[in-house]
One Martini backbone bead per residue (centre of mass of N, CA, C, O) as a GRO file, in nm:
protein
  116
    1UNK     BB    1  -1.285  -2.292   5.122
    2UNK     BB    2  -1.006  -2.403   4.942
    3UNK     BB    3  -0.761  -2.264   4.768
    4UNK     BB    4  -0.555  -2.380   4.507
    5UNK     BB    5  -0.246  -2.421   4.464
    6UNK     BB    6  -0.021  -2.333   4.228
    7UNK     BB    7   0.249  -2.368   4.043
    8UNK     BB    8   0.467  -2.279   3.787
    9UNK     BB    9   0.475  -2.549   3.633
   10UNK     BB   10   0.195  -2.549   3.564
   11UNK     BB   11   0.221  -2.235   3.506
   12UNK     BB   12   0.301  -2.096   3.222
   13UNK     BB   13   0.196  -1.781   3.210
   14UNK     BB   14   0.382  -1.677   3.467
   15UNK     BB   15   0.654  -1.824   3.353
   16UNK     BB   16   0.626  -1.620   3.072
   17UNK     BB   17   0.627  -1.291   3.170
   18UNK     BB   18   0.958  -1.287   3.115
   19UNK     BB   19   1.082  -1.042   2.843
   20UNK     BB   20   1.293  -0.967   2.654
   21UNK     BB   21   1.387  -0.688   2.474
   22UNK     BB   22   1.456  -0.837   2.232
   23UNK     BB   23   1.266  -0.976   2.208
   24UNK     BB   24   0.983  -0.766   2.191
   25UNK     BB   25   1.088  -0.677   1.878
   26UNK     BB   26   1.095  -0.877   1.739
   27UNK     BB   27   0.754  -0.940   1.781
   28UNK     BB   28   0.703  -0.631   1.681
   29UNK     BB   29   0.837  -0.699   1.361
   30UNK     BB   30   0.654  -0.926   1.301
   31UNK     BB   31   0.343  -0.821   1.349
   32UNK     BB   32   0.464  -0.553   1.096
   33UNK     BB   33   0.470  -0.798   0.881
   34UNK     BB   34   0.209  -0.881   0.877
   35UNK     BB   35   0.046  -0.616   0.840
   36UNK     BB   36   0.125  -0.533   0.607
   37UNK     BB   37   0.127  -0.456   0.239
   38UNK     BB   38   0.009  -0.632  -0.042
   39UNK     BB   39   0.001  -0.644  -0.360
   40UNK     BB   40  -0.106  -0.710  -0.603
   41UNK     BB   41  -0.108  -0.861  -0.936
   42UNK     BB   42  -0.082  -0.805  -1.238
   43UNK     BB   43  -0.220  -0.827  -1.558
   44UNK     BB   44  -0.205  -0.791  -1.885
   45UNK     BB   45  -0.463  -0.695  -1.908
   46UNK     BB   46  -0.476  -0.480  -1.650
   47UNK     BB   47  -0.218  -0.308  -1.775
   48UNK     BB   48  -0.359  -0.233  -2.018
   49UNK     BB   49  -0.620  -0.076  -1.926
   50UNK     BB   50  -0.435   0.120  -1.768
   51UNK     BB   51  -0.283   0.236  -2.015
   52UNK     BB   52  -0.530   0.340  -2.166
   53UNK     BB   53  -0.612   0.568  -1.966
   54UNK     BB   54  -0.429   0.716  -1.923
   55UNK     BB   55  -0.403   0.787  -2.223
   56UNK     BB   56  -0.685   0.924  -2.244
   57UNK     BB   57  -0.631   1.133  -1.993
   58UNK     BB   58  -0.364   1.276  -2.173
   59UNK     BB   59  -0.546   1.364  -2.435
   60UNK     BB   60  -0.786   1.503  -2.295
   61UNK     BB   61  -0.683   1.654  -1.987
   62UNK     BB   62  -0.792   1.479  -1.780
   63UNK     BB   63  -0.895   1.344  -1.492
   64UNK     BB   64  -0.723   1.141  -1.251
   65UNK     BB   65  -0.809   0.869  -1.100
   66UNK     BB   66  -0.570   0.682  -0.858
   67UNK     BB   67  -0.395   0.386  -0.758
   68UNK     BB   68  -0.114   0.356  -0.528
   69UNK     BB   69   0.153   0.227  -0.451
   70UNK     BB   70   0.406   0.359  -0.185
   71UNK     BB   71   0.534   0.090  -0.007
   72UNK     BB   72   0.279   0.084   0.266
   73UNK     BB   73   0.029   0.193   0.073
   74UNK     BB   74  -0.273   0.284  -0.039
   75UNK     BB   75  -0.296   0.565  -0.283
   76UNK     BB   76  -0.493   0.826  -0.348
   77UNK     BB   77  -0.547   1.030  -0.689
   78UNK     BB   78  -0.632   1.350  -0.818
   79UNK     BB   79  -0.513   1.409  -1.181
   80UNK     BB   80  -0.302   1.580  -1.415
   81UNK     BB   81  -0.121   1.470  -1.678
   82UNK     BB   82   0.180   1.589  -1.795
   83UNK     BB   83   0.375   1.317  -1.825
   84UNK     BB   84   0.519   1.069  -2.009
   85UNK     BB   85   0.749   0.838  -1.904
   86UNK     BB   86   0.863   0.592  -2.099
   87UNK     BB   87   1.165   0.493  -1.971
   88UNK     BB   88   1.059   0.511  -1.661
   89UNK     BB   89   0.787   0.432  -1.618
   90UNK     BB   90   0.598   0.719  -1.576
   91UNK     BB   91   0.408   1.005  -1.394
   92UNK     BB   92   0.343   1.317  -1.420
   93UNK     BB   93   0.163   1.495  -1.166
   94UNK     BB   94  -0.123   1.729  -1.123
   95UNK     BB   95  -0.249   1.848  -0.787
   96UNK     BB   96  -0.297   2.149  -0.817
   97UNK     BB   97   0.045   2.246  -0.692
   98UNK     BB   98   0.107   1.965  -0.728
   99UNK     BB   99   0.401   1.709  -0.739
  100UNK     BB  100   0.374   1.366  -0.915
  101UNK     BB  101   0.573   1.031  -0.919
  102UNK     BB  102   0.435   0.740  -1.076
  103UNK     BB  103   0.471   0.450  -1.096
  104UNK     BB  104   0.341   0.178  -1.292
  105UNK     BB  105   0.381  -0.029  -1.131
  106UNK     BB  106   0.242   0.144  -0.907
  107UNK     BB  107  -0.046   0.049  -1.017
  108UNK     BB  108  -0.385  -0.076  -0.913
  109UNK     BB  109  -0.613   0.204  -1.026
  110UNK     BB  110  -0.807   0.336  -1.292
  111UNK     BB  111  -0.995   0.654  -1.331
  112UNK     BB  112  -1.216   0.879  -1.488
  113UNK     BB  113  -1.305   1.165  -1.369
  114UNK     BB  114  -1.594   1.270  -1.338
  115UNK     BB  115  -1.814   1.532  -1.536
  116UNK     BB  116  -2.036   1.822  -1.457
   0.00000   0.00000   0.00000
């Protein structure tokens, strides 16, 4: 049995396998583009709640669990706020030794951490 021999012109996957390092890059900030984390938004519902909630545990100086987008992904953060910047709408947390500043606009989820 004889096998059927392909030209190039037919087979298009053999004849587009040389591919410029420019478009290479181009491809792959392309799909990097695509996996990004796009952050949800919230409605004013939702920034109320958890406006309540923040405020609640800055009252009481209880630890806040928080979800906060980072730029470029979502991060989990269990701390105690120090400071509500009011002007700057932002929170300054303190969790173990660390300082972080986490502006309201990036929060995604606040929940109070249970107590045992």
């Amino acid at each position: 049995m004889r096998e059927k021999r392909v030209s190039k012109k037919e087979n298009v996957f053999v004849a587009s396998r040389f591919v410029l390092p420019e478009h290479r890059e181009m491809y792959l900030r392309i799909k990097e583009e695509e996996r990004r984390y796009v952050p949800p938004e919230l409605d004013q519902e939702q920034l109320s709640a958890l406006s309540e909630l923040v405020w609640q545990a800055f009252q009481t100086e209880s630890i806040l669990t928080l979800t906060y987008y980072d730029g470029r992904e979502p991060r989990r953060l269990s701390a105690h706020i120090i400071h509500i910047d009011q002007v700057a709408r932002r929170l300054k947390l303190r969790a173990g030794s660390e300082i972080h500043w986490v502006p309201f606009a990036r929060l995604l989820h606040v929940e109070l951490a249970a107590v045992f």
